[in-house]
Structures are given as structure tokens and as C-alpha cells.
MARNUGU-435180 format. One line per 2 residues: their letters; for each residue x, y, z of C-alpha. Coordinates in steps of 0.5 Angstrom, whole numbers. Each point is the difference from the previous one (the first is absolute). Last residue first. Layout:
<recs>
A = X,Y,Z ~ ...
</recs>
This chain:
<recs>
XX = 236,43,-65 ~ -5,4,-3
XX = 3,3,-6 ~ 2,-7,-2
XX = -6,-3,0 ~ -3,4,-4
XX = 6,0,-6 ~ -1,-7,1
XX = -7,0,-2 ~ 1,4,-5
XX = 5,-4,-3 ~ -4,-7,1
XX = -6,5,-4 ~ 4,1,-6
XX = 4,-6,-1 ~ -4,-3,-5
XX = 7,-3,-4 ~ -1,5,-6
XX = -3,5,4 ~ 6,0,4
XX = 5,0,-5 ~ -3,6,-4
XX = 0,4,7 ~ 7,-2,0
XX = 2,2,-7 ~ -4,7,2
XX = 5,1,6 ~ 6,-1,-5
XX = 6,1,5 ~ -5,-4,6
XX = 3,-5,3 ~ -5,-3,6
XX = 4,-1,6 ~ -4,6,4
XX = -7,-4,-1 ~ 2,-7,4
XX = -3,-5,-5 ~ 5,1,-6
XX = -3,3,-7 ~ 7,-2,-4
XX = 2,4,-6 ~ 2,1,-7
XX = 0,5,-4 ~ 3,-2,-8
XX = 6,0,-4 ~ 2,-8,1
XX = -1,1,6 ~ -1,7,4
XX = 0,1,9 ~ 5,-5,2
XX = 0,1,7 ~ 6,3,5
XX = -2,2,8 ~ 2,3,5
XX = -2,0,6 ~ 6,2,5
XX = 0,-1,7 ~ -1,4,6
XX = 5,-1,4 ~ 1,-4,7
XX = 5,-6,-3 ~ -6,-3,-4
XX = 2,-1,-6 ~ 3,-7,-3
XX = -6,-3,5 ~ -7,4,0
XX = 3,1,-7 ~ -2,-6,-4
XX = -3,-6,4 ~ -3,-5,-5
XX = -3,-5,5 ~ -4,-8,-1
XX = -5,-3,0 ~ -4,-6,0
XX = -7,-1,-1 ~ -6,-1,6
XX = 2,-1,7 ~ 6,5,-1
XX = -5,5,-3 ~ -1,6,7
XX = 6,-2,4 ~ 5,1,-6
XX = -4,6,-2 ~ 1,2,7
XX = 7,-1,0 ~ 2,3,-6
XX = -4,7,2 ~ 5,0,7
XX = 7,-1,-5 ~ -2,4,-4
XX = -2,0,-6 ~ -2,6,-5
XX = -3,-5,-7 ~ 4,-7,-1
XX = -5,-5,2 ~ 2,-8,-3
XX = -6,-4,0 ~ 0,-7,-1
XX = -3,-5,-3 ~ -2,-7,3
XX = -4,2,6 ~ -4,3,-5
XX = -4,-6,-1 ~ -2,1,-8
XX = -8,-1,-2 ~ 1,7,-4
XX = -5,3,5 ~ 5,-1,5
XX = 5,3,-4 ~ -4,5,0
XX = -2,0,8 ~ 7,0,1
XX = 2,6,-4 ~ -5,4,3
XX = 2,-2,7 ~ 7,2,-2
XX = -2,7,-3 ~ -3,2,6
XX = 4,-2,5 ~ 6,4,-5
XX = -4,6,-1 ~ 3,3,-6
XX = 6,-1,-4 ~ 5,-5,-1
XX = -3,-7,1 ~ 4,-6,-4
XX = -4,-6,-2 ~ 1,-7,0
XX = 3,-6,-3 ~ -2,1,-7
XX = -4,-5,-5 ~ -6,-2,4
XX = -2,7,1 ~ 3,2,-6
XX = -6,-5,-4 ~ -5,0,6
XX = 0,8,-3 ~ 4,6,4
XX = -3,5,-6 ~ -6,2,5
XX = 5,-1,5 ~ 5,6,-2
XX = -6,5,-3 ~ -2,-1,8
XX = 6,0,3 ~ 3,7,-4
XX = 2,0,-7 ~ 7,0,2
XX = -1,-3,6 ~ 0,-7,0
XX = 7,-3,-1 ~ 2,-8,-2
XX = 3,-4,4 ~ 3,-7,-3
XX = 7,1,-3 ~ 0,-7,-3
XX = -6,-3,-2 ~ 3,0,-8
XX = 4,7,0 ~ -1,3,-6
XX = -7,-3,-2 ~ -2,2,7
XX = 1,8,0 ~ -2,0,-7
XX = -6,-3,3 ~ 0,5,5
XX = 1,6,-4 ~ -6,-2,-5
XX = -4,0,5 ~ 2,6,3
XX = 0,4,-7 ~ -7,-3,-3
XX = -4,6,1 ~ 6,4,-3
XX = 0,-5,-6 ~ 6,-3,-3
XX = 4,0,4 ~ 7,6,-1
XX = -3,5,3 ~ -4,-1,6
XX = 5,-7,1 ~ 5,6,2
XX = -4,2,7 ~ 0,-8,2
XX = 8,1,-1 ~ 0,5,4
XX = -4,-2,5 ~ 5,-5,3
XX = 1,-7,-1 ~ 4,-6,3
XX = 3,1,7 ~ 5,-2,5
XX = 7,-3,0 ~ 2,-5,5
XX = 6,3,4 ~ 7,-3,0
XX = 2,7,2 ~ 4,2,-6
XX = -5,-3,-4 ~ -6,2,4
XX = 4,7,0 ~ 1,2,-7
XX = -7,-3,-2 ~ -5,4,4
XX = -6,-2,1 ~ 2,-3,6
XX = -1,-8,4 ~ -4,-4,5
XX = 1,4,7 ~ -4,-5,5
XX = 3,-6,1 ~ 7,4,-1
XX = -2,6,5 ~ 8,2,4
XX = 5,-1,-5 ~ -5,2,-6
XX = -3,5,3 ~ 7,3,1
XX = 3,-1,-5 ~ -6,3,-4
XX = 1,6,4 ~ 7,1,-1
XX = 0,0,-7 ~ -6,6,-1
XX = 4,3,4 ~ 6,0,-5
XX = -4,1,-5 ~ -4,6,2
XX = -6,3,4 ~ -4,-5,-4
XX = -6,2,-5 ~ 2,-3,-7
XX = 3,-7,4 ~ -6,-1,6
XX = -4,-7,-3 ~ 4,-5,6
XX = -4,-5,1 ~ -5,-2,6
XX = -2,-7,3 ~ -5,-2,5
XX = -2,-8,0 ~ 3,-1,8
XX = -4,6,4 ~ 3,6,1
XX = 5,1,5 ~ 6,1,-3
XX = -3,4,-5 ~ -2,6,6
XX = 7,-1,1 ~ 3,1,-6
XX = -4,7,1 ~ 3,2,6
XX = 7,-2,-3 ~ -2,4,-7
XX = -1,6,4 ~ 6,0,5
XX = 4,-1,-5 ~ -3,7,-4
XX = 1,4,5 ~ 7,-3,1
XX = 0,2,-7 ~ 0,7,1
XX = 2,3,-6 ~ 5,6,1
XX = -1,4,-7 ~ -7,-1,0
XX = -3,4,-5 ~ 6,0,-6
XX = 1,-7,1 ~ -7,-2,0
XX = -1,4,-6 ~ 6,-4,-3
XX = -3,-6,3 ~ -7,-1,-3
XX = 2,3,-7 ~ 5,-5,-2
XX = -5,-6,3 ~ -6,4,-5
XX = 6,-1,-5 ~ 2,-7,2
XX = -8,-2,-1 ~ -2,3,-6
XX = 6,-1,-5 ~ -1,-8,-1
XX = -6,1,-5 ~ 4,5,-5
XX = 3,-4,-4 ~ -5,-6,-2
XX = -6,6,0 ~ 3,4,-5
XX = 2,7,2 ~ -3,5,4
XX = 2,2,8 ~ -2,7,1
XX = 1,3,7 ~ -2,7,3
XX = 4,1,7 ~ -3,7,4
XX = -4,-2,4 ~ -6,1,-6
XX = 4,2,-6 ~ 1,8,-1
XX = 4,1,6 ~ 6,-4,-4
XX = 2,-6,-2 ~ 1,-4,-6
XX = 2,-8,0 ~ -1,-4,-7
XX = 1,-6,-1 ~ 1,-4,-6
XX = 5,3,-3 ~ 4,-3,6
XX = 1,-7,-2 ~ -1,-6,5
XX = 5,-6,-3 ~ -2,-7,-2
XX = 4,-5,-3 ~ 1,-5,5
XX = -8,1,1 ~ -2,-2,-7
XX = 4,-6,1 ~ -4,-1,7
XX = -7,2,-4 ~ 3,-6,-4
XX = 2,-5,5 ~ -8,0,4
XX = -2,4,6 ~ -5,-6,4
XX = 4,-4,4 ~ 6,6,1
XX = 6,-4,0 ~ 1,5,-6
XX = -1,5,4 ~ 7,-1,5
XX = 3,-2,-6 ~ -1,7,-3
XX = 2,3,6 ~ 7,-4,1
XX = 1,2,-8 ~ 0,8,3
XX = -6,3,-3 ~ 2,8,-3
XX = -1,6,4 ~ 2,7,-4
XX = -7,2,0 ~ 0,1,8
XX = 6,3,0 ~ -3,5,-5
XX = -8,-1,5 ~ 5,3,6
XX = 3,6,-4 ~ -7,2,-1
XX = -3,-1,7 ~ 6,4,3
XX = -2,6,-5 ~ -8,-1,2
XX = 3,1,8 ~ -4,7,0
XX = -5,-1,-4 ~ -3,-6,4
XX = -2,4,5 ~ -7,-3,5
XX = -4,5,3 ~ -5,0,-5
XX = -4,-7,-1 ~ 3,-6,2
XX = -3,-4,-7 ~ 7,1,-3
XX = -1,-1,-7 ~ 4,-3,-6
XX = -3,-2,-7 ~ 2,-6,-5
XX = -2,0,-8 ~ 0,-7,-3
XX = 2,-3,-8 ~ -1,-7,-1
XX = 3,-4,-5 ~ 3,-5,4
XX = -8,-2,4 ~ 0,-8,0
XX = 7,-2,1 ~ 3,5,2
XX = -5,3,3 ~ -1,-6,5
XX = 7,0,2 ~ 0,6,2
XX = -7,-1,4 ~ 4,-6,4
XX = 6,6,0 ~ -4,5,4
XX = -2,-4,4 ~ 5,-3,4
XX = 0,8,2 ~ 8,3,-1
XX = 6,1,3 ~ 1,-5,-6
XX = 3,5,-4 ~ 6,0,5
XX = 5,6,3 ~ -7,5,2
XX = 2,5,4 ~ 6,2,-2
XX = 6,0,5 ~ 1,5,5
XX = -6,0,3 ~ 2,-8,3
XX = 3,4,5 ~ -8,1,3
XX = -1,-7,3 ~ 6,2,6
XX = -6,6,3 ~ 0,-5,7
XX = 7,0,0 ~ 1,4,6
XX = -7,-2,3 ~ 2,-6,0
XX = -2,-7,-4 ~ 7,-4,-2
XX = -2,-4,-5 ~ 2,-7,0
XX = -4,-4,3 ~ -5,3,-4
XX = -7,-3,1 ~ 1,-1,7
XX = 4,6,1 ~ -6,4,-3
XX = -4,-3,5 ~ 4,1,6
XX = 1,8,-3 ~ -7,0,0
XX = -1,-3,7 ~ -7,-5,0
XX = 4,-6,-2 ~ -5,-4,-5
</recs>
């Protein structure tokens, strides 16, 4: 790997002049809509799609913005912009080369595809206000059916993410962000054969064209160890593996149309297996917290799935715990993997590669720390489903400032239900010392 970041950069991009004159080029793409594909989306968004399809048709959910910046951040002022590019947004269509592409996806079936050729999102269903009486200023409601409303999440927060860039960054400097990414694919390079790290950064990148750029030049520079993207539209238009099953959405929902609250992560997982048959084979732990999760983990999914996805709390912590139940399960964990996706840097990736390589397999979902790291703070926005089927629902996360709470009472209800009470408390202490 070439020390120089210029040299970096032309070795990936043997065609691309890096300059300081042409250091901001990335940028010309702003004239042009920010989302041109539907598939400029998470893999994942269409695994469960396809789910509620076939399963959930009938289903009818709420969805809710926050920006967990806290004050300092103004979205009111670019909410106009915002609008006319969820609009365009709405006005995408598949092109007949992007439904091939899905249907020669292993696990996406021909009538979910058929479906798709006729899919279109509808703006009713989104509503976009603004003002000093909404928390930094943006307040966004997405409420419809679940099969119409669930590809609105990721393009929308990827919308809001590069107009606020936009208008907070008028001269963007990439070198910046070039010198970053060259350091940290040469941190990669020089870890051990056996790591590997994807792409999970589309909802919070700086922009679409950076986004491209970076993935061009991992993929150029670090092909043993950098496995794939989230992001369908680009693993496509790249040849990159797509990445990724399910999110906390989906087990979110289970809460309502299952048939017993109690019962709603299992229920999830079975719906999960009877769908896609031992493919698609990670399953998410921290909806209810890892506790809760292992205690309905049973020998059946432990057999059944191929691993486990962490996403909230102490990640050390969390694997050695996932080890030690499946080594109560009498299964050699060295034949499952764990996928971390929570806050990762290159430095945290590393460690915790060191620290597990010897008992499981691993592998890395690193989201903002590489679309969104050119000097500035990035956004952390968020959009969860919030009501299903005209109830509350919620996820108790492992990291308390993750859990959603727009019905504080439902979540205290929740945690009685999955006795996660005391695991809270010891969360919320821990929290308050570090």
C-alpha cells in the first residue's frame, strides 16, 4: 500500500487526477438528484420487503425522524430542498436491468421481483414539516402500508445527510477526506489474513458521489479483505457482493402482527426461516437486549442460523457472551460468525478481530466512520417504525441512548414483558461512569 495519498488514489483511480484544484470535482454530482436508483438502498430493506410480502401484505406501520445530534444542528433551513428531493425521489421507477439484476439474487424470488416492476413510492405517505417547534427543526412522518413504505427509510435519510452537507460545507475538503481512507486502508493492509470488513455507511454518508469513491478505492486497493456493501445500487454497479439480512424494523413489527408479544422474537425467527429456508442466515440480537435475545436464542436457531449480528452495547462483552451460550448449546462457535455493525472504526475493528479471531468468525459493517469522515461532525439521524398495525412498538437496545421511546410507557411494558429491568439499570450505570 503507497504511503503517499495522491499515490494511493492513483493506484485505485488510475484515472482520476487527484489535485488540489480538483480536490472538490466529487461535488458536480449536486446538480443532479441525489437518489437516481431505488436500489441506492440497504440489501436488506428488500430481504424484509420481500418478507411482508408474502407473510405480513396487510400491514399497516408508522415510521418516525430523529436527529440524535442534539442542538446545534439546523435542518429547518434545508427542509425545502429536503422535500423537492424526497418528490424526485417518489418519481423512480425499476429499470428492467435492475430488476435482472435482483432476480439473479439466490434468495429474492420471481414474484417479489414482478411486484417490484410495478412499485412505485408514493408521496401521501410521507409527510415533511418544519419549523422551531420540531427538534432541530425537521419533523418527518412516514405512515402507510408496510409493502409501500418500507423502501422510504434509507434514500430519505441519504437525502437529508447531503442537502445538510451542502448548505454546512460549501468548499468540502475531500483531500482531507482522501488522506483519512488512505490511513485506514493501510491500517486494513496490514492486519492478519482472516479480516474482512463491508461497506454499511449509505443512510449517513457525506454523499453519493463520495460514498463511490470510497468504495472504488477499497475495492481497488483491499480485494482479500474488503468483502461487499449494504448498499445495493453500487454492489451492482461495482460487481460487489450485496450484504445483509435483517434490521430492527422488522423484529420491531412481529410485536404486533405475532401472535403473542412474549413470543414476538421467536415468532420473527421462525417467520425469518420458513421464508428463506437456511439462507440469509444472521440474525439480529439487540431489539430486546442480549439477555432477552439468548434466552429465546435456543439449540433450535443456534443450529438454524449462521450467526448473530451486534449492534448495541459493549462489543467484548457481547461476544464473550454469545460464545459462551453457544458453547452451553454444545456448538463449536468456530462455526458461526459474528457480524459487528455498532460505531466502528477502523482501530475498534481491529481490536475485536485480535481479541475473537482464534474462537468464531468474524466480520465488519463499517457505516459512517468510512462514507462520512472528511473532518466534520457527522449527522446521526435516525428513522424507526414506531406504531404497527395501530399499536406502539419499540426495540430495548443494549446501548441506552439507542432505545426509541415515542411511548415511554409501551417501552417500560416491554421491558417487563422481556424482564429486562434489572439488565436496563445495569446498562444505564455502566453508562453514566464511562
Amino acid at each position: 500500500m503507497p504511503k503517499d495519498d495522491n499515490l494511493f488514489f492513483h493506484v485505485a483511480f488510475p484515472c482520476l487526477k487527484v489535485s488540489t484544484r480538483k480536490a472538490n470535482k466529487p461535488r458536480a454530482c449536486f446538480l443532479t438528484m441525489i437518489i437516481r436508483s431505488l436500489l441506492d438502498t440497504d440489501l436488506y430493506k428488500f430481504t424484509m420487503m420481500q418478507v411482508v410480502l408474502h407473510h405480513f401484505p396487510a400491514a399497516q406501520v408508522e415510521y418516525r425522524f430523529k436527529c440524535r445530534n442534539g442542538e446545534g444542528v439546523d435542518l429547518a433551513s434545508v427542509a425545502d430542498e429536503i422535500t423537492r428531493q424526497v418528490k424526485a425521489l417518489c418519481e423512480l421507477r425499476f429499470t428492467s436491468e435492475e430488476l435482472s439484476y435482483l432476480r439473479g439474487l439466490r434468495f429474492i424470488k420471481s414474484d417479489f421481483v414482478d411486484l417490484l416492476g410495478l412499485f412505485k413510492l408514493d408521496e401521501r405517505f410521507i409527510q415533511i414539516s418544519s419549523g422551531p417547534e420540531y427538534e432541530n427543526g425537521l419533523d418527518i412522518t412516514i405512515k402507510g402500508p408496510w409493502l409501500h413504505t418500507i423502501l422510504f427509510e434509507i434514500p430519505v435519510l441519504a437525502i437529508i445527510s447531503e442537502v445538510y452537507y451542502r448548505h454546512a460545507v460549501p468548499s468540502p475538503g475531500f483531500s482531507t477526506g482522501r488522506a483519512r481512507l488512505a490511513a485506514k486502508a493501510r491500517q486494513f493492509e496490514a492486519t492478519e489474513e482472516g479480516f474482512h470488513f463491508a461497506d454499511y455507511g449509505t443512510r449517513r454518508r457525506f454523499s453519493y458521489a463520495w460514498q463511490e469513491e470510497v468504495l472504488r478505492a477499497l475495492q481497488q486497493a483491499l480485494p482479500g479483505k474488503f468483502v461487499g456493501t449494504s448498499n445495493v445500487h453500487f454492489a451492482r454497479q461495482l460487481g460487489l457482493t450485496p450484504l445483509g439480512t435483517m434490521s430492527h424494523e422488522y423484529l420491531q413489527a412481529c410485536q404486533a402482527v405475532g401472535p403473542r408479544l412474549r413470543d414476538s422474537q421467536s415468532y420473527a425467527f421462525n417467520t425469518w426461516a420458513r421464508e428463506y429456508r437456511g439462507d440469509l442466515g444472521i440474525a439480529l440480537s439487540d431489539v430486546y437486549g442480549l439477555d432477552a435475545f439468548l434466552r429465546d436464542f435456543d439449540l433450535f436457531f443456534c443450529k438454524l442460523f449462521d450467526g448473530v449480528r451486534q449492534d448495541s452495547g459493549d462489543p467484548f462483552e457481547w461476544g464473550d457472551k454469545l460464545i459462551a451460550h453457544y458453547q452451553k448449546m454444545r456448538i463449536d462457535p468456530r462455526g458461526k460468525t459474528m457480524v459487528f455493525s455498532d460505531s466502528l472504526t477502523p482501530e475498534l475493528a481491529i481490536r475485536l478481530f485480535h481479541y475473537f479471531k482464534d474462537r468464531v468468525n468474524i466480520s465488519f459493517g463499517i457505516g459512517t466512520n468510512l462514507t462520512n469522515d472528511l473532518g466534520y461532525p457527522a449527522l446521526q439521524n435516525v428513522i424507526k417504525m414506531t406504531r404497527c398495525n395501530g399499536q406502539s412498538v419499540a426495540k430495548i437496545s443494549d446501548s441506552p441512548t439507542k432505545t426509541m421511546d415515542h411511548d415511554p410507557k409501551y417501552v417500560n411494558y416491554l421491558r417487563e414483558v422481556f424482564q429486562t429491568f434489572e439488565e436496563a439499570h445495569a446498562l444505564s450505570k455502566e453508562d453514566s461512569r464511562s
